[in-house]
C-alpha positions as CSV (number, residue, x, y, z in Angstrom):
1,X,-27.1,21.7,-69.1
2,X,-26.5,18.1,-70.0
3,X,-29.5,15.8,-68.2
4,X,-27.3,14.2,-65.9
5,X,-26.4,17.4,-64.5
6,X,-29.7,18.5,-64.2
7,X,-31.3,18.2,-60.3
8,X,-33.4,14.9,-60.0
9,X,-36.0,14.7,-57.1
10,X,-34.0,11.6,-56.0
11,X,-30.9,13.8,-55.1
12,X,-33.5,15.7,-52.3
13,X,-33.9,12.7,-51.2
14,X,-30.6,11.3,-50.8
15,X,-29.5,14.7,-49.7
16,X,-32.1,14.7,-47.2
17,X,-31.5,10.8,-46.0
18,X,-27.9,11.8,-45.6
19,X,-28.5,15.1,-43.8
20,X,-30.8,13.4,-41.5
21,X,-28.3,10.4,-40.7
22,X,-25.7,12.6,-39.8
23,X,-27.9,15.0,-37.8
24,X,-29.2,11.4,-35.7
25,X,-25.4,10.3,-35.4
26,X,-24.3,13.6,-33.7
27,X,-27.1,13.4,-31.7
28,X,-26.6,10.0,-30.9
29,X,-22.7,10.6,-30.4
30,X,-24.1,13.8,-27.5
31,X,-26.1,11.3,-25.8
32,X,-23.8,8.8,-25.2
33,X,-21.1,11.5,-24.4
34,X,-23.5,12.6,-21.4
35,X,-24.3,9.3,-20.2
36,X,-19.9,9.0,-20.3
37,X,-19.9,11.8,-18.5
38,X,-22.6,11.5,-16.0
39,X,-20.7,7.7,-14.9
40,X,-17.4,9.4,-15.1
41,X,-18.6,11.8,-12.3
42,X,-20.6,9.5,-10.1
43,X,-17.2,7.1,-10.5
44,X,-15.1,10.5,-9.6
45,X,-17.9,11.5,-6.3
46,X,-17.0,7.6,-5.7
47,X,-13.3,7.8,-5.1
48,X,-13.4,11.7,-3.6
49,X,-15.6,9.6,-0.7
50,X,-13.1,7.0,-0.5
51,X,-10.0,9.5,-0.7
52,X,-12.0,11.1,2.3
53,X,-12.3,8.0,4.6
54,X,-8.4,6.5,3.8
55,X,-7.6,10.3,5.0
56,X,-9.6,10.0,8.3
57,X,-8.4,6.9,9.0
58,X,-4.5,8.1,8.3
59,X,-5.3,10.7,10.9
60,X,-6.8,8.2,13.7
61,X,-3.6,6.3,12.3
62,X,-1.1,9.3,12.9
63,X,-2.9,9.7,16.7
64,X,-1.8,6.0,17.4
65,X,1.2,6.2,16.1
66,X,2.2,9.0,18.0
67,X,0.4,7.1,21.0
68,X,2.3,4.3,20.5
69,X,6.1,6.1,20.4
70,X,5.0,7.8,23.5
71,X,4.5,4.7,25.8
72,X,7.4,2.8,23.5
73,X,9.7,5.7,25.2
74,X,8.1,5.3,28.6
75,X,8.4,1.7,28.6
76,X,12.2,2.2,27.1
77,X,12.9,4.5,30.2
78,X,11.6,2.4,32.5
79,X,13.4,-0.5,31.2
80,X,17.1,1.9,31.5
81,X,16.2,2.7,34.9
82,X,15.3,-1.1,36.0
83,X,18.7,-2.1,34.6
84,X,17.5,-4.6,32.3
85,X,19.3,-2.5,29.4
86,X,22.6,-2.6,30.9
87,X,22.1,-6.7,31.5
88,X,21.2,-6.9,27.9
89,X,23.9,-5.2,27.0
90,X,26.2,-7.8,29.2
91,X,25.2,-10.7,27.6
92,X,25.5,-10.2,23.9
């Protein structure tokens, strides 16, 4: 085997330097995938709490609303039975 072929204790040690800095870049690569993740899901719990109060308020929301159609009509039927509808209607 010609002597350049030949294994030289230097190639260990390159072998091993580049073994162990790929090794430490995966490793590094996981850890800053968790830490990604782990702010990705306290960002997530953030909306889902925010989703939930928007939805609680479109309820009390919904309640008014509903609220507010029902004395809208009241005050609508009152107004017809007062006549005030029919002089509306006159003057325009």
């Amino acid at each position: 085997m010609p002597d350049n072929l030949t294994p030289q204790p230097w190639w260990v040690a390159v072998l091993g330097g580049l073994l162990f800095t790929i090794r430490w870049l995966i490793g590094f690569g996981a850890s800053s995938a968790k830490a990604t993740i782990e702010s990705q899901r306290q960002d997530l719990d953030r909306l889902n709490a925010r989703v939930d109060k928007l939805e609680e308020r479109e309820k009390e929301y919904i309640v008014l609303i509903e609220e507010l159609r029902k004395q809208n009509a009241m005050l609508r039927e009152g107004l017809t039975r007062s006549g005030y509808a029919s002089i509306k209607e006159e003057h325009l």
